[in-house]
Biopython code that builds the backbone (N, CA, C, O; Angstrom):
import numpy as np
from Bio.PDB.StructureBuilder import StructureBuilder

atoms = [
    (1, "UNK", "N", (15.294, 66.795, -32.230)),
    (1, "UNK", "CA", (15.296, 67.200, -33.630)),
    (1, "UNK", "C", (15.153, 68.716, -33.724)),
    (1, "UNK", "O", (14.325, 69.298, -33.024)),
    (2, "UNK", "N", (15.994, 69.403, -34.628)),
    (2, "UNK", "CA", (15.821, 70.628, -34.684)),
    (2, "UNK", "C", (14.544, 70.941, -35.454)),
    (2, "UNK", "O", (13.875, 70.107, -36.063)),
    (3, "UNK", "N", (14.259, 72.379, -35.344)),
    (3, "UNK", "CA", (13.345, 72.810, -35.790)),
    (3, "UNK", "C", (13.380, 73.999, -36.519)),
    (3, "UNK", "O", (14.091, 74.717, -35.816)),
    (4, "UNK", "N", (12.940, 74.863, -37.822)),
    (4, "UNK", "CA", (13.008, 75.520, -38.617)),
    (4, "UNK", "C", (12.406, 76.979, -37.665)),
    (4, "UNK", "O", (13.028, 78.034, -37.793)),
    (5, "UNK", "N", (11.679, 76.943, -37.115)),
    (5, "UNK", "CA", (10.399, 77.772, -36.348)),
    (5, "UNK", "C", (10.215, 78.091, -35.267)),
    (5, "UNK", "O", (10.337, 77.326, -34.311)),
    (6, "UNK", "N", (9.778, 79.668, -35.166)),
    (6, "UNK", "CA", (9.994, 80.158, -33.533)),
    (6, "UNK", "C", (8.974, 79.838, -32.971)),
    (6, "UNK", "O", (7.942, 79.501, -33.552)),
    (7, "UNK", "N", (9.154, 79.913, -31.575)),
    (7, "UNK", "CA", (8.206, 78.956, -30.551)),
    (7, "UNK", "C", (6.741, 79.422, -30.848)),
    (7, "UNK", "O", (5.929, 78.609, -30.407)),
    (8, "UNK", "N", (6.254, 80.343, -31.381)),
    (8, "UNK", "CA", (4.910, 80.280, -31.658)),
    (8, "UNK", "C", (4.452, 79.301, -33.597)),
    (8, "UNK", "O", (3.447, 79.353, -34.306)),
    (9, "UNK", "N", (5.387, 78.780, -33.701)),
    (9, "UNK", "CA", (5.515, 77.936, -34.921)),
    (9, "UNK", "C", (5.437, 78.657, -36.593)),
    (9, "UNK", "O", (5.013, 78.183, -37.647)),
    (10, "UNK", "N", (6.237, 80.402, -36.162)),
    (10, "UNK", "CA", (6.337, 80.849, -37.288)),
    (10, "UNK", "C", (7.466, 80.593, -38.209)),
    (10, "UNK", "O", (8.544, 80.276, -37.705)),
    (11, "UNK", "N", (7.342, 80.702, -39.665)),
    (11, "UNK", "CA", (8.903, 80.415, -39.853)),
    (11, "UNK", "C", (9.668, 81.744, -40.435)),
    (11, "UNK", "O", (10.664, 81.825, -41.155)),
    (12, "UNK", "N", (8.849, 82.737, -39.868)),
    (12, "UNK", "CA", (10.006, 84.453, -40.205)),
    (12, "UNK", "C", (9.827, 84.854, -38.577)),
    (12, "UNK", "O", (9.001, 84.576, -37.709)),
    (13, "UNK", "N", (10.688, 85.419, -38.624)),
    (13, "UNK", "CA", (10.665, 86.936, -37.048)),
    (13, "UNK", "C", (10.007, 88.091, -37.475)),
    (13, "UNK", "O", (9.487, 88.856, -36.663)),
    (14, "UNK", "N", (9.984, 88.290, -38.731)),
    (14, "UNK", "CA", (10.111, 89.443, -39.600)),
    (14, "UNK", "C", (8.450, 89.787, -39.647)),
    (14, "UNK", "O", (7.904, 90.787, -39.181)),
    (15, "UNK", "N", (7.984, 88.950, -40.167)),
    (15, "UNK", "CA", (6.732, 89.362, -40.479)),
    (15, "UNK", "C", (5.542, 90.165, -40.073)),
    (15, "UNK", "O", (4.867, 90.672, -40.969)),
    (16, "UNK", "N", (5.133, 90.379, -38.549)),
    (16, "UNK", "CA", (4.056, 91.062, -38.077)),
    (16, "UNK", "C", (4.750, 92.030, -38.162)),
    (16, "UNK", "O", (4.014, 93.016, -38.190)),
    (17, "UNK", "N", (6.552, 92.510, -38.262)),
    (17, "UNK", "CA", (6.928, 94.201, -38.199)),
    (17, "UNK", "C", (6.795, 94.477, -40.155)),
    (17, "UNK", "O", (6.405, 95.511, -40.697)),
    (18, "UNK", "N", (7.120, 93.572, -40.644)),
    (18, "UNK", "CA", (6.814, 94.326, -41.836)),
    (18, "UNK", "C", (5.456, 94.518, -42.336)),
    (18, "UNK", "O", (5.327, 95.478, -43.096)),
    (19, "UNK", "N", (4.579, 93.937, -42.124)),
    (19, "UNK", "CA", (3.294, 94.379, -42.112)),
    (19, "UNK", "C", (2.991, 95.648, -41.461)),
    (19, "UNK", "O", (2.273, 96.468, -42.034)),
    (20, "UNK", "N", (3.553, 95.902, -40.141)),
    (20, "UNK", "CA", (3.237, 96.882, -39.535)),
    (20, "UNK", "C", (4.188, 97.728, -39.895)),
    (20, "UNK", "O", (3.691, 98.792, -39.525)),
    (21, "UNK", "N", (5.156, 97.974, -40.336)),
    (21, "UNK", "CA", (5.765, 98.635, -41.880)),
    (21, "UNK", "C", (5.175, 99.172, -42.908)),
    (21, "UNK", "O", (4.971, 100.319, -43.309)),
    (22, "UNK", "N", (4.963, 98.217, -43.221)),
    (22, "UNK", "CA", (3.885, 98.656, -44.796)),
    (22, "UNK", "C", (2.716, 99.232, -44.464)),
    (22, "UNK", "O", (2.451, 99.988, -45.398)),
    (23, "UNK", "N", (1.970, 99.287, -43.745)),
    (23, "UNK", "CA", (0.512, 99.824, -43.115)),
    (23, "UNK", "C", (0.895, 101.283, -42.499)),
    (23, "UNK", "O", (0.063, 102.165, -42.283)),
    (24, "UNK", "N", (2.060, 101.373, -42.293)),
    (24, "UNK", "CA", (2.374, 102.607, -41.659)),
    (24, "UNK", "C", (3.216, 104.067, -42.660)),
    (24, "UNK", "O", (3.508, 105.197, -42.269)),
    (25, "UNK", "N", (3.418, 103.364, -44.143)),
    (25, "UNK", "CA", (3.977, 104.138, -44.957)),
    (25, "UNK", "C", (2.772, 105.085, -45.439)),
    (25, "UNK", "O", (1.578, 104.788, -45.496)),
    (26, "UNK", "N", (3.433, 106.386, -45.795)),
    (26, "UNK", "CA", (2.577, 107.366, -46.693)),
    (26, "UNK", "C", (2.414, 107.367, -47.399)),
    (26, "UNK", "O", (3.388, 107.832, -47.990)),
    (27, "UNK", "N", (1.240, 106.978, -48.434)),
    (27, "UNK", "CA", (-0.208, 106.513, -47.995)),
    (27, "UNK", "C", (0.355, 104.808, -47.645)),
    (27, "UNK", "O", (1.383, 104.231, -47.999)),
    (28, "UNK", "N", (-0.520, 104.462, -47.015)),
    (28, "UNK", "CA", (-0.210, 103.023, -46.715)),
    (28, "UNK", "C", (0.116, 102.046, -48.162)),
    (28, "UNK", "O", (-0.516, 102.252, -49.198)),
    (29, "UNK", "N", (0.882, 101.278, -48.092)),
    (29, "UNK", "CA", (1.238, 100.697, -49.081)),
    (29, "UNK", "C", (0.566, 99.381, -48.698)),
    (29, "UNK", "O", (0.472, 98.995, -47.533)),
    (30, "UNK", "N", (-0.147, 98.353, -50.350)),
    (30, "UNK", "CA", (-1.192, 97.336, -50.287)),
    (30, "UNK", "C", (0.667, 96.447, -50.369)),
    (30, "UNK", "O", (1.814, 96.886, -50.459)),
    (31, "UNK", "N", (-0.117, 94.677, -50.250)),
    (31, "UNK", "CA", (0.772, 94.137, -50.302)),
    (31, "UNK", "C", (1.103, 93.931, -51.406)),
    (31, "UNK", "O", (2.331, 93.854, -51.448)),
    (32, "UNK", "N", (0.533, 93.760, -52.601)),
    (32, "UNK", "CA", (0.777, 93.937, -54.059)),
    (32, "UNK", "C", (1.762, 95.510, -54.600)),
    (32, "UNK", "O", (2.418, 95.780, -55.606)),
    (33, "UNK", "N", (1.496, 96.091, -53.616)),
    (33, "UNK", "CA", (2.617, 97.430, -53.644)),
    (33, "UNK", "C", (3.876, 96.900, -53.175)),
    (33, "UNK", "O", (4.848, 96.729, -53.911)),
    (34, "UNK", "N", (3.842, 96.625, -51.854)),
    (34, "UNK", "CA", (4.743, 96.364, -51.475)),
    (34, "UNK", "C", (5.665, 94.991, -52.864)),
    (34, "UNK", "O", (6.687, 94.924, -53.546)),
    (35, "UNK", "N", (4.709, 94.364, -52.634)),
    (35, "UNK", "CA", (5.779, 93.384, -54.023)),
    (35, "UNK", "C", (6.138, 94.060, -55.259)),
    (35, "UNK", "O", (7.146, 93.627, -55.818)),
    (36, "UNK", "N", (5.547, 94.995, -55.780)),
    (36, "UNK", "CA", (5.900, 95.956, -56.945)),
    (36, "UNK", "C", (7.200, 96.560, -56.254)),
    (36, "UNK", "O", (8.126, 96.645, -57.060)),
    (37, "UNK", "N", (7.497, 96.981, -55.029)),
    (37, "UNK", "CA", (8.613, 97.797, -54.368)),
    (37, "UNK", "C", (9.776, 96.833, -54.420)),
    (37, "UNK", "O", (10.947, 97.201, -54.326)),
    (38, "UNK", "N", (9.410, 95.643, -54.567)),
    (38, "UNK", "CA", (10.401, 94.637, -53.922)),
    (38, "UNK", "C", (11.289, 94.515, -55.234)),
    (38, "UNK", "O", (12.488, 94.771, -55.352)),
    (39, "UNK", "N", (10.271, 93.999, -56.312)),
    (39, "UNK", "CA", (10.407, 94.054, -57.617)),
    (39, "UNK", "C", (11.545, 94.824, -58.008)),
    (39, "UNK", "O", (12.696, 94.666, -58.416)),
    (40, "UNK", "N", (10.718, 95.745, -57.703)),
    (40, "UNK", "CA", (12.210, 97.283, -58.421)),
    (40, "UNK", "C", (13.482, 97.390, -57.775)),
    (40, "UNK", "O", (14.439, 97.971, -58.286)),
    (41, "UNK", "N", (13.501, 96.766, -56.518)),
    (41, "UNK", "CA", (14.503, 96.679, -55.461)),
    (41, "UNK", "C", (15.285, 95.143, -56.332)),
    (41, "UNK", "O", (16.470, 94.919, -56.084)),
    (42, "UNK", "N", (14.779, 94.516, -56.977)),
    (42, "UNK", "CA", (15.551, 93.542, -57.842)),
    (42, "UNK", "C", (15.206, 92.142, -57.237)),
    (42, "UNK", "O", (15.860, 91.174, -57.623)),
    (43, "UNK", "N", (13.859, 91.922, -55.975)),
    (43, "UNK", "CA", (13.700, 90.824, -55.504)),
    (43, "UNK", "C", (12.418, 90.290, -55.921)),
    (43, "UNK", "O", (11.341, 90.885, -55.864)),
    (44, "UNK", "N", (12.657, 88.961, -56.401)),
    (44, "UNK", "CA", (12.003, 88.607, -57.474)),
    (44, "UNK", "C", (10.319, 87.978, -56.536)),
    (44, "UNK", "O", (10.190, 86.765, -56.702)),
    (45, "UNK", "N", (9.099, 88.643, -55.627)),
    (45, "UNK", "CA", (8.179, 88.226, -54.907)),
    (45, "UNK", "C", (7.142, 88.814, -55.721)),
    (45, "UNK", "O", (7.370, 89.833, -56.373)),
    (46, "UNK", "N", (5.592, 88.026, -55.729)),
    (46, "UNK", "CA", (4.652, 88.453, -55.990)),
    (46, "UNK", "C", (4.007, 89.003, -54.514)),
    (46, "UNK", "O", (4.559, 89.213, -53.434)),
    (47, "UNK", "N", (2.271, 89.173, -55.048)),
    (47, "UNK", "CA", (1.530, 89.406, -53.526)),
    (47, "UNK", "C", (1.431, 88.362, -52.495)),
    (47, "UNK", "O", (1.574, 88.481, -51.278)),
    (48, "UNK", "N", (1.098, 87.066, -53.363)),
    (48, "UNK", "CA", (0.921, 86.175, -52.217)),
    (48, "UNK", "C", (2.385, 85.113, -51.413)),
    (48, "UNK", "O", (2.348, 84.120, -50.686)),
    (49, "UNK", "N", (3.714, 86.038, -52.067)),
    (49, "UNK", "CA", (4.427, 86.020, -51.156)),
    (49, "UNK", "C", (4.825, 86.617, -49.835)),
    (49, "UNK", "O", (5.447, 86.174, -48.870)),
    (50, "UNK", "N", (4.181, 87.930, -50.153)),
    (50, "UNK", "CA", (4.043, 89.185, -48.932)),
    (50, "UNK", "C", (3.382, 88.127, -48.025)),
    (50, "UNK", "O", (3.902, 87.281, -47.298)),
    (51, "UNK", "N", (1.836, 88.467, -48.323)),
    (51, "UNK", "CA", (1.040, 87.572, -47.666)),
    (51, "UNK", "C", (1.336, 86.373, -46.758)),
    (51, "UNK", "O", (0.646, 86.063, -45.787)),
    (52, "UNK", "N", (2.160, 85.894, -47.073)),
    (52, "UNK", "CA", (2.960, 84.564, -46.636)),
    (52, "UNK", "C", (3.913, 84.929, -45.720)),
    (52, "UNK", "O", (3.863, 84.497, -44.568)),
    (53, "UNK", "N", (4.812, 85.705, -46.111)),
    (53, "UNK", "CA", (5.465, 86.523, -45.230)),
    (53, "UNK", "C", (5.170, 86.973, -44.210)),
    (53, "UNK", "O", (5.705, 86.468, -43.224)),
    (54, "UNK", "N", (4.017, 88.319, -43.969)),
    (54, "UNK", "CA", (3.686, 88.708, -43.258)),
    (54, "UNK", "C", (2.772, 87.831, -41.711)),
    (54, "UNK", "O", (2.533, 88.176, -40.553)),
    (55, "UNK", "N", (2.530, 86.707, -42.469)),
    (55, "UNK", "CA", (1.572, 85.572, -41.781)),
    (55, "UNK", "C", (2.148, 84.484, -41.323)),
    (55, "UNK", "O", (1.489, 83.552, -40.864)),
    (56, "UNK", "N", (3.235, 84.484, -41.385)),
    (56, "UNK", "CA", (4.648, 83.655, -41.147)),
    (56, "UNK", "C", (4.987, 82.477, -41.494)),
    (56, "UNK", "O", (5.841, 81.748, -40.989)),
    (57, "UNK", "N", (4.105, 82.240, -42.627)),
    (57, "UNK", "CA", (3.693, 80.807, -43.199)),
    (57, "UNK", "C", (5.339, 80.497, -44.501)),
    (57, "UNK", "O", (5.570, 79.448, -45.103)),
    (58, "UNK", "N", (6.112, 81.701, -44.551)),
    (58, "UNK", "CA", (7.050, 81.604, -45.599)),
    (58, "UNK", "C", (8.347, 81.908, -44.938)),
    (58, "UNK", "O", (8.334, 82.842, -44.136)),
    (59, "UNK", "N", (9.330, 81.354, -45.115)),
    (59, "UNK", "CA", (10.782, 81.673, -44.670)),
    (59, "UNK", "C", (11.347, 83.184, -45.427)),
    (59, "UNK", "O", (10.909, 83.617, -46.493)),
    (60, "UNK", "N", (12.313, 83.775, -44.666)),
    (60, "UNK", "CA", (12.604, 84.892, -45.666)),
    (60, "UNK", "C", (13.955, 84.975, -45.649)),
    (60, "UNK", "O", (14.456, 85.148, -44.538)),
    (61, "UNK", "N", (14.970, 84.869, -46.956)),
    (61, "UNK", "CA", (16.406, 84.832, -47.262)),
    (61, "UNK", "C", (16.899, 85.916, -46.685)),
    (61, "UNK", "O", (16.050, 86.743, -46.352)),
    (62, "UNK", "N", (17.797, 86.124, -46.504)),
    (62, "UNK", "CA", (19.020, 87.127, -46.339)),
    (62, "UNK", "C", (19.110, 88.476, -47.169)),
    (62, "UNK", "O", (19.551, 89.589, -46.881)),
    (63, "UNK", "N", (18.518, 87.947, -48.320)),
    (63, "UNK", "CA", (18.466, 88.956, -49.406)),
    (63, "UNK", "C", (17.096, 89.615, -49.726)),
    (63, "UNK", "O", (16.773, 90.662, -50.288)),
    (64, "UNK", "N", (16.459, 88.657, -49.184)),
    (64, "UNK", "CA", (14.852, 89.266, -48.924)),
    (64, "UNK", "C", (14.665, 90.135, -48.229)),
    (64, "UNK", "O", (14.058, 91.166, -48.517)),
    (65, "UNK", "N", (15.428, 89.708, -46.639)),
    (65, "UNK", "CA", (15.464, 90.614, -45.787)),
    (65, "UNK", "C", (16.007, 92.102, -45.807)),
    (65, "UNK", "O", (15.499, 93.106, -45.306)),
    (66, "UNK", "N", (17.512, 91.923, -46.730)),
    (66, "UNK", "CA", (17.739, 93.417, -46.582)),
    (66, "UNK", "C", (16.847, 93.957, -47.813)),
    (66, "UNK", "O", (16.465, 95.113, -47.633)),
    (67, "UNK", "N", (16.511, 93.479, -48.794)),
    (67, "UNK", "CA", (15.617, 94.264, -49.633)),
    (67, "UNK", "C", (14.395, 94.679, -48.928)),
    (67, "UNK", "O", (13.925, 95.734, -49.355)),
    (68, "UNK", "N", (13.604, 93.988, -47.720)),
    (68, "UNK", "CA", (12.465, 94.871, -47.294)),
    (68, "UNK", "C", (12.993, 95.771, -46.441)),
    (68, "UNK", "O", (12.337, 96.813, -46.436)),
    (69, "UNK", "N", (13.651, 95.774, -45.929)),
    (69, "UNK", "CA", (14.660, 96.567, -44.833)),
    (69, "UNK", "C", (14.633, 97.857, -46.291)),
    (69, "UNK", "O", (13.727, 98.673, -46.453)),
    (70, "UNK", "N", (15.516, 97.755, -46.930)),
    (70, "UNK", "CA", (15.988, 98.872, -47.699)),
    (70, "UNK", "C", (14.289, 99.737, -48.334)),
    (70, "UNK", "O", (13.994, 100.930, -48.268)),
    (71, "UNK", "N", (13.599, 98.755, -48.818)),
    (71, "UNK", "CA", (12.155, 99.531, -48.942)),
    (71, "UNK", "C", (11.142, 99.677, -48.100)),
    (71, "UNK", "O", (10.063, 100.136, -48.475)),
    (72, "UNK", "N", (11.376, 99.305, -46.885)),
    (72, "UNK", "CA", (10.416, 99.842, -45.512)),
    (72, "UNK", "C", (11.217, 101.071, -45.006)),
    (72, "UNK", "O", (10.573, 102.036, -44.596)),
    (73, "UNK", "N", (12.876, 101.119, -45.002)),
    (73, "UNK", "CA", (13.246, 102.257, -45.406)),
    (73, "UNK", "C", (13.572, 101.894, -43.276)),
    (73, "UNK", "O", (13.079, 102.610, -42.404)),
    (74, "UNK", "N", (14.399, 100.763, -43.017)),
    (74, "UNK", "CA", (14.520, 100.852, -41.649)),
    (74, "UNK", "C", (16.277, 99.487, -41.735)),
    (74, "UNK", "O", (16.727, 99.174, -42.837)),
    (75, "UNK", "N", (16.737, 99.097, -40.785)),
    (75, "UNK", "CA", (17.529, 98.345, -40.757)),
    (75, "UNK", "C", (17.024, 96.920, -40.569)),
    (75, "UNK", "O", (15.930, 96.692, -40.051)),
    (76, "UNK", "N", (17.772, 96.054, -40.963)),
    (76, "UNK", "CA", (17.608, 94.582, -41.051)),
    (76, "UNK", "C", (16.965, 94.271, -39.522)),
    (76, "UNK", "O", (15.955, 93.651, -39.186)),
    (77, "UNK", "N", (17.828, 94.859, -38.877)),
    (77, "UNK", "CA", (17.758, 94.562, -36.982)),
    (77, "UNK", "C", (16.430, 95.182, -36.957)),
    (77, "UNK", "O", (15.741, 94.170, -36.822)),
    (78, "UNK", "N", (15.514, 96.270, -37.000)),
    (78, "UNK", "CA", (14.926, 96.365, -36.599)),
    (78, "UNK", "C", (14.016, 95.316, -37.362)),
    (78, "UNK", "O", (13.140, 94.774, -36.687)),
    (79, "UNK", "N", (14.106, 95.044, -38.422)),
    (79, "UNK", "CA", (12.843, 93.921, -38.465)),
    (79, "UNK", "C", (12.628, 93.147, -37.756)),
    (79, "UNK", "O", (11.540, 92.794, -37.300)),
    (80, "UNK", "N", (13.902, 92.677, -37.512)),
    (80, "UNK", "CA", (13.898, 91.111, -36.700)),
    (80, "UNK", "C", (13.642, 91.567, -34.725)),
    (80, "UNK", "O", (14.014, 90.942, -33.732)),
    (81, "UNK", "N", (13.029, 92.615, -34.821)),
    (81, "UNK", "CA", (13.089, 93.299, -33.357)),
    (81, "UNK", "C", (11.457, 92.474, -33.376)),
    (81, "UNK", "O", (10.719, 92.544, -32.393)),
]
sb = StructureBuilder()
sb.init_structure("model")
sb.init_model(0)
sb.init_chain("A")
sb.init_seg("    ")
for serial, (resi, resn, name, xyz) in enumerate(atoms, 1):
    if name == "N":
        sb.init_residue(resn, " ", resi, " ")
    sb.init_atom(name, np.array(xyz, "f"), 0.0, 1.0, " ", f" {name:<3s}", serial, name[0])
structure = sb.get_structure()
């Protein structure tokens, strides 16, 4: 049976780099920032979607992805690095 989730049973790749993204912007950006960023970027997340995200407890679309990409201010690929 297939499975949704990478072998440590997360369901993003993304997440520990965008955290470590957001923690690394000038001044560090909270995750409620970061969802205000997302917001304006036209993607519709609160905080405790970050949260989810970052903790790998949430899947992240295609369109999610390049919107944090475009406001972490790096390429899609490197997230998923």
């Amino acid at each position: 049976m297939y499975k949704n989730r990478g072998p440590d049973g997360r369901c993003n790749l993304c997440g520990p780099r965008v955290a470590q993204l957001r923690r690394a912007m000038c001044p560090p950006v909270s995750q409620r920032g970061l969802a205000d960023l997302l917001q304006l970027a036209g993607v519709d997340v609160d905080k405790n979607a970050v949260q989810r995200i970052e903790s790998g407890q949430r899947f992240v679309t295609d369109i999610e992805l390049k919107a944090l990409a475009r406001v972490l201010g790096v390429t899609a690929d490197e997230l998923l690095e």
